[in-house]
Structures are given as C-alpha cells and as structure tokens.
C-alpha positions as CSV (number, residue, x, y, z in Angstrom):
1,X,29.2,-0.4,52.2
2,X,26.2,1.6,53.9
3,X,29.5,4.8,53.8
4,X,29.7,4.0,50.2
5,X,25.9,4.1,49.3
6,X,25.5,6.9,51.3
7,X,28.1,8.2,49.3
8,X,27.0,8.0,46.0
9,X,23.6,8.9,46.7
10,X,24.5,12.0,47.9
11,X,25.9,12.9,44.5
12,X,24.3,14.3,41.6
13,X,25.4,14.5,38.0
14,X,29.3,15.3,37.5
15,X,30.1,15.2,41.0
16,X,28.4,11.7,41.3
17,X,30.6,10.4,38.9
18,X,33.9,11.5,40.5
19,X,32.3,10.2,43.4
20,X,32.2,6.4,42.0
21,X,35.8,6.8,40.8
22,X,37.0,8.0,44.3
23,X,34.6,4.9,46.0
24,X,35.9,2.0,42.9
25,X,39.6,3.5,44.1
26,X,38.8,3.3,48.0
27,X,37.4,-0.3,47.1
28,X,40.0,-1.8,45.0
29,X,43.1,-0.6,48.0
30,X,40.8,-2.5,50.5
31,X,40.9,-5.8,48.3
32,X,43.9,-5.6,47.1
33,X,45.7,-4.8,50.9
34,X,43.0,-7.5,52.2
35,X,44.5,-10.6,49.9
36,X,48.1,-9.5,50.1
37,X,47.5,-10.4,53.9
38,X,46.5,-14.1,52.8
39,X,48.0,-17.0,52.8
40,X,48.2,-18.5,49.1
41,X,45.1,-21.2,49.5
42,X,43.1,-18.3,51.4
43,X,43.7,-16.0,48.5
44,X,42.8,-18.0,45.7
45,X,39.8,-19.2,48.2
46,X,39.0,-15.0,48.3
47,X,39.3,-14.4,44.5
48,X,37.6,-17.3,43.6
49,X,34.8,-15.9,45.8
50,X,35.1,-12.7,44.7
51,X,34.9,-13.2,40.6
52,X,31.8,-15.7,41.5
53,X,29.8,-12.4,43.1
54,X,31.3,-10.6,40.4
55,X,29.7,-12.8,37.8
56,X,26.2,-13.3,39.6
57,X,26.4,-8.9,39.3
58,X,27.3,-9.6,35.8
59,X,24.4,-11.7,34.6
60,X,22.0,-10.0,36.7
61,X,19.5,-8.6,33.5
62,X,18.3,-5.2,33.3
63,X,17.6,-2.8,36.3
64,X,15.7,0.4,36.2
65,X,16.4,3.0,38.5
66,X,15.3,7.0,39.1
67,X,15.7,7.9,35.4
68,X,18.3,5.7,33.5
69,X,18.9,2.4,32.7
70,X,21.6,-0.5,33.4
71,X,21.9,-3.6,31.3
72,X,23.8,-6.3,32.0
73,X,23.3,-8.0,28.2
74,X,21.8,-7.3,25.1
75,X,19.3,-4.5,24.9
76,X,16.9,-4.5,22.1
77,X,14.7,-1.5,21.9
78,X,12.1,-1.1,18.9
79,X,8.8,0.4,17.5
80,X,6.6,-0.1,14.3
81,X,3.1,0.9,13.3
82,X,4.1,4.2,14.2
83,X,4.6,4.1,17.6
84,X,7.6,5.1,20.2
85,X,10.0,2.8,21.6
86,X,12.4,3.8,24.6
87,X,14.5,2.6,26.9
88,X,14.2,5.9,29.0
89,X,11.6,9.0,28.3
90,X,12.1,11.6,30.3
91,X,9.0,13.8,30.0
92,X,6.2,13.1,27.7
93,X,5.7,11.9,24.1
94,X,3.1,13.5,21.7
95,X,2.7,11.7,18.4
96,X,1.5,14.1,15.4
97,X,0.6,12.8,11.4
98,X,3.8,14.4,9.7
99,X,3.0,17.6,7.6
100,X,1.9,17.8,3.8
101,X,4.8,18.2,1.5
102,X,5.2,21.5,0.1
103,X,4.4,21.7,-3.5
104,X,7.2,23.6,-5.7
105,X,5.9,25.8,-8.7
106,X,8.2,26.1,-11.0
C-alpha cells in the first residue's frame, strides 16, 4: 500500500490517472488470485470483510484534498445575496456591481 501511495503521489495530471488505473488493475489481480486460494467459508469470510471496508470508504462524507474535492454523497453547493459559492476556487474571487445597460437610440 505505501508502493501504491507512493505511486500515485508521484503523478500529476494525465499521467496520474493512468497511474490509478494501472494501481486499481495491480489491486484487483492480488484479490482476486488471493480468494481463489481460499477455502469456500474463508472466502466468503474475505469478501464479507472486504465489501464491509468497502462500505465504511463509501459513507465516509466529503474530504478535501490539495485542490479538488471528493464526495461520498450528496453535495449541495449555493449562494444568495449576491455572494459566491464553491466547492473548489482555485485563485481568487473579485465581486464587481454588474454594468449599466446600454441605452439604444433609435
């Protein structure tokens, strides 16, 4: 796991993500090789195990990281009285009246 993170640390935008898919690939031969060496009982014991840590991931909530976030429900994001709402701003926000409308002569 420590390989994995190290991994997908190292990577940064496109490569990152080809990254993941090569580590999700490396992970999935691992379980899969690891419960066909089970005995019946031990395998179900090993998925049952396995889709509880998957579901305590699942229901985890939001985390923010360095620049994005991950949501693990429902995000609501909203603004009123003319303000901003975000769930990520990358650099700043400067609010400005809108301008006057121009007047057509006609």
């Amino acid at each position: 796991m420590d390989q994995t993170a190290s991994a997908l640390d190292a990577g940064d935008g496109v490569s990152a993500e080809r990254m993941r898919i090569r580590q999700e690939a490396l992970w999935q031969a691992r379980f899969e090789s690891l419960l066909e060496g089970l005995a019946q009982d031990e395998r179900d014991r090993a998925a049952a195990e396995l889709q509880s840590l998957l579901d305590a991931h699942r229901s985890s909530g939001t985390v923010v990281g360095d620049g994005g976030l991950a949501v693990g429900g429902d995000l609501n994001v909203s603004a009123d009285n003319h303000s901003v709402a975000a769930g990520v701003v990358n650099g700043g926000v400067h609010l400005s009246p809108p301008p006057p409308p121009v007047s057509f002569q006609g």
